[in-house]
Biotite code that builds the C-alpha atoms (Angstrom):
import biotite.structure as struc

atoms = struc.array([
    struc.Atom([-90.793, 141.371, 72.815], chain_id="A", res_id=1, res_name="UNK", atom_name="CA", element="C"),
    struc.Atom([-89.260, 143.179, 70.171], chain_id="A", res_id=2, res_name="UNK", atom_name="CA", element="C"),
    struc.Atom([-91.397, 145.958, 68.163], chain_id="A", res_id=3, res_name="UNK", atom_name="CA", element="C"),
    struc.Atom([-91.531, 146.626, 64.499], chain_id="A", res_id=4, res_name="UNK", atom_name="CA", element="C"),
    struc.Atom([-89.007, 149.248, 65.022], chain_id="A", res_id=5, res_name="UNK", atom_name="CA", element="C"),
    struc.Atom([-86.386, 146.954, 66.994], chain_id="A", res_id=6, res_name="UNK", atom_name="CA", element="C"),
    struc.Atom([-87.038, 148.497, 70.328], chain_id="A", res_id=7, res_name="UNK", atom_name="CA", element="C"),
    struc.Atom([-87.477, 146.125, 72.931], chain_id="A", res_id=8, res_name="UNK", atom_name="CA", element="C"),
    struc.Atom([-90.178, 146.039, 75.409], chain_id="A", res_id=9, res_name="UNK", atom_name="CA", element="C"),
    struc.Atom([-90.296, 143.772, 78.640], chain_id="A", res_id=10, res_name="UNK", atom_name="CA", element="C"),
    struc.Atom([-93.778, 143.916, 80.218], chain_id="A", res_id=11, res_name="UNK", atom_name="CA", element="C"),
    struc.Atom([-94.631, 142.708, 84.135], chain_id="A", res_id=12, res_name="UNK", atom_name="CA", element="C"),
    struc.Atom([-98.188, 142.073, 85.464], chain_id="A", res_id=13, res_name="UNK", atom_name="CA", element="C"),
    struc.Atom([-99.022, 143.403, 89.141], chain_id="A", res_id=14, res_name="UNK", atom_name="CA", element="C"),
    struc.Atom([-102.625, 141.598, 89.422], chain_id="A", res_id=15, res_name="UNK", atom_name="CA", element="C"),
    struc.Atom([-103.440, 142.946, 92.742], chain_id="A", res_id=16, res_name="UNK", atom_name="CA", element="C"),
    struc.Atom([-103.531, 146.411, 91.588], chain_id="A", res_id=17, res_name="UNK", atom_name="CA", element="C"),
    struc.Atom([-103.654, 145.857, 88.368], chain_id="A", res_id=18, res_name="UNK", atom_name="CA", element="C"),
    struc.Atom([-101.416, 147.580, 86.765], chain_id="A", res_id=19, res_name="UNK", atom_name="CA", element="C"),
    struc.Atom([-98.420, 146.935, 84.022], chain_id="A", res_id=20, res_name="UNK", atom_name="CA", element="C"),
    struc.Atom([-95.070, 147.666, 84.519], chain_id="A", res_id=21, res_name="UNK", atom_name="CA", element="C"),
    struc.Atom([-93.108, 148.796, 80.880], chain_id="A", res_id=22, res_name="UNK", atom_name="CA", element="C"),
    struc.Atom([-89.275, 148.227, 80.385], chain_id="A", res_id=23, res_name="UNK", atom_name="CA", element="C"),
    struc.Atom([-88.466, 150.034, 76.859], chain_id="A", res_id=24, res_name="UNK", atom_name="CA", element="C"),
    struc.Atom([-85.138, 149.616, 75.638], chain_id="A", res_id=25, res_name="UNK", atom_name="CA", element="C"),
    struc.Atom([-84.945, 151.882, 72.243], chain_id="A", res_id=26, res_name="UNK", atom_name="CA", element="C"),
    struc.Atom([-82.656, 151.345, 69.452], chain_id="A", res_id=27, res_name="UNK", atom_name="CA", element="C"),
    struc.Atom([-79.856, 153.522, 70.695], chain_id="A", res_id=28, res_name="UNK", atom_name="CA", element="C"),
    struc.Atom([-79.608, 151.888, 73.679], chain_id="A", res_id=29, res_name="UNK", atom_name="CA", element="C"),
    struc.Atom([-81.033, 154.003, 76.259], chain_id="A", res_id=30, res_name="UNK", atom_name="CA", element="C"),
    struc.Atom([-84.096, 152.771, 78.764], chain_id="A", res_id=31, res_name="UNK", atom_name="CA", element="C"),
    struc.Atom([-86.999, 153.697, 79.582], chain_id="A", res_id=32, res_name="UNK", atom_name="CA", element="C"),
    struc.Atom([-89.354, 152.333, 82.511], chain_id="A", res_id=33, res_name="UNK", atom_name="CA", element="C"),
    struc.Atom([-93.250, 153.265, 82.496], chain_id="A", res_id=34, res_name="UNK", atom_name="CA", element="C"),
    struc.Atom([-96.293, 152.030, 84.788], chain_id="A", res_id=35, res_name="UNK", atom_name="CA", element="C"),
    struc.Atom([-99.900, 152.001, 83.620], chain_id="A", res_id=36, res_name="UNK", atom_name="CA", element="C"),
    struc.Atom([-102.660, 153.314, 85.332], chain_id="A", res_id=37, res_name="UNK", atom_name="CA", element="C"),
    struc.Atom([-105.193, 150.856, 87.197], chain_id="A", res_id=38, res_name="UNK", atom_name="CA", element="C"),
    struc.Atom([-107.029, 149.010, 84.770], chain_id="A", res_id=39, res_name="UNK", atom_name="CA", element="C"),
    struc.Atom([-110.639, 148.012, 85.432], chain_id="A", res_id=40, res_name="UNK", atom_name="CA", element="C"),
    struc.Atom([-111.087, 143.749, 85.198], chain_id="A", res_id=41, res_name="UNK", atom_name="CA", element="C"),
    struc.Atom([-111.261, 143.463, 81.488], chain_id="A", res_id=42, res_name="UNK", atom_name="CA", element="C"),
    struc.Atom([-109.027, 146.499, 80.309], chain_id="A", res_id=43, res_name="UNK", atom_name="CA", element="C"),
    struc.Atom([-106.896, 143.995, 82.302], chain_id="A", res_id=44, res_name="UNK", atom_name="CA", element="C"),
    struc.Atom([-106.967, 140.972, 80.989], chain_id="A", res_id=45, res_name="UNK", atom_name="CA", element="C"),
    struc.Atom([-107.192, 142.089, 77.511], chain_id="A", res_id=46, res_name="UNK", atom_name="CA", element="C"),
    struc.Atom([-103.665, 143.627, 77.840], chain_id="A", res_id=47, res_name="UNK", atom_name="CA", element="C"),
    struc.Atom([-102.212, 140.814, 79.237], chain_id="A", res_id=48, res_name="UNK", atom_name="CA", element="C"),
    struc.Atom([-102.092, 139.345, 75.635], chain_id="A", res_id=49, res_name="UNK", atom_name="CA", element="C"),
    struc.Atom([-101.544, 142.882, 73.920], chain_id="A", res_id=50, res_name="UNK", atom_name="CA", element="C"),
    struc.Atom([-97.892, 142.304, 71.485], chain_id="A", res_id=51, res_name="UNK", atom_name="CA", element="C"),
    struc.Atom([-94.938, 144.369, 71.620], chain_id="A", res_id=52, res_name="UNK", atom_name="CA", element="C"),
    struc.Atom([-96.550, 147.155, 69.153], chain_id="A", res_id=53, res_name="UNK", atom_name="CA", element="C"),
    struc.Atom([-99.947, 147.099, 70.950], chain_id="A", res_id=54, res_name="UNK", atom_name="CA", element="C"),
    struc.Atom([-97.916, 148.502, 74.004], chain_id="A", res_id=55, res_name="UNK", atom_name="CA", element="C"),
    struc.Atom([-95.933, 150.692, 71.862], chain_id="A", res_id=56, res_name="UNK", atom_name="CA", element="C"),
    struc.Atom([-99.591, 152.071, 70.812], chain_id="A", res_id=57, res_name="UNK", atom_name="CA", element="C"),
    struc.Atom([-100.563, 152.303, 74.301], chain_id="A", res_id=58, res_name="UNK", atom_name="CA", element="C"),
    struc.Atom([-97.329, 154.274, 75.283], chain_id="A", res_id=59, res_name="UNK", atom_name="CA", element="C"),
    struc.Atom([-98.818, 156.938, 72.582], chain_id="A", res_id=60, res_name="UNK", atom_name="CA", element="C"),
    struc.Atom([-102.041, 157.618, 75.223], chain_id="A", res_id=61, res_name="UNK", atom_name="CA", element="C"),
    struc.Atom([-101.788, 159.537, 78.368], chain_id="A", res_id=62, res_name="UNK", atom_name="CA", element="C"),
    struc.Atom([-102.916, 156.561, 80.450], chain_id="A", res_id=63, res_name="UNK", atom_name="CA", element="C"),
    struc.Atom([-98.749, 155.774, 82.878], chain_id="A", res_id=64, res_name="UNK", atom_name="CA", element="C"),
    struc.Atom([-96.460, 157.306, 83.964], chain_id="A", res_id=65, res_name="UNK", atom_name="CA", element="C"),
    struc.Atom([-92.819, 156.979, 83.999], chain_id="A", res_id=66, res_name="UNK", atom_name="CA", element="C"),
    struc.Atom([-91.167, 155.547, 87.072], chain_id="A", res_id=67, res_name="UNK", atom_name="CA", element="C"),
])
């Protein structure tokens, strides 16, 4: 998914612990690789159809951490 600022961001579902896993790749190249916190059920399954800028929102919070 590409944002409106032409990062890319490559999002992976872990549904047993519910959790996302965040591949950034910014415009100059560089990468970045978050995890969310656990979600509750429908936190969860909300964000499984969030776009490219709704995680780029998300990574604004204090709710990952970087891996």
């Amino acid at each position: 998914m590409k944002t409106i600022t032409g990062e890319t961001i490559e999002v992976k579902a872990n549904k047993s612990k519910r959790t996302f896993t965040i591949r950034k790749t910014h415009s100059d190249g560089s990468k970045t690789k978050y995890r969310t916190n656990p979600m509750n059920k429908e936190e969860f399954e909300s964000a499984e159809y969030w776009t490219a800028n709704d995680w780029n929102q998300f990574l604004k919070t204090d709710e990952y951490y970087i891996v």
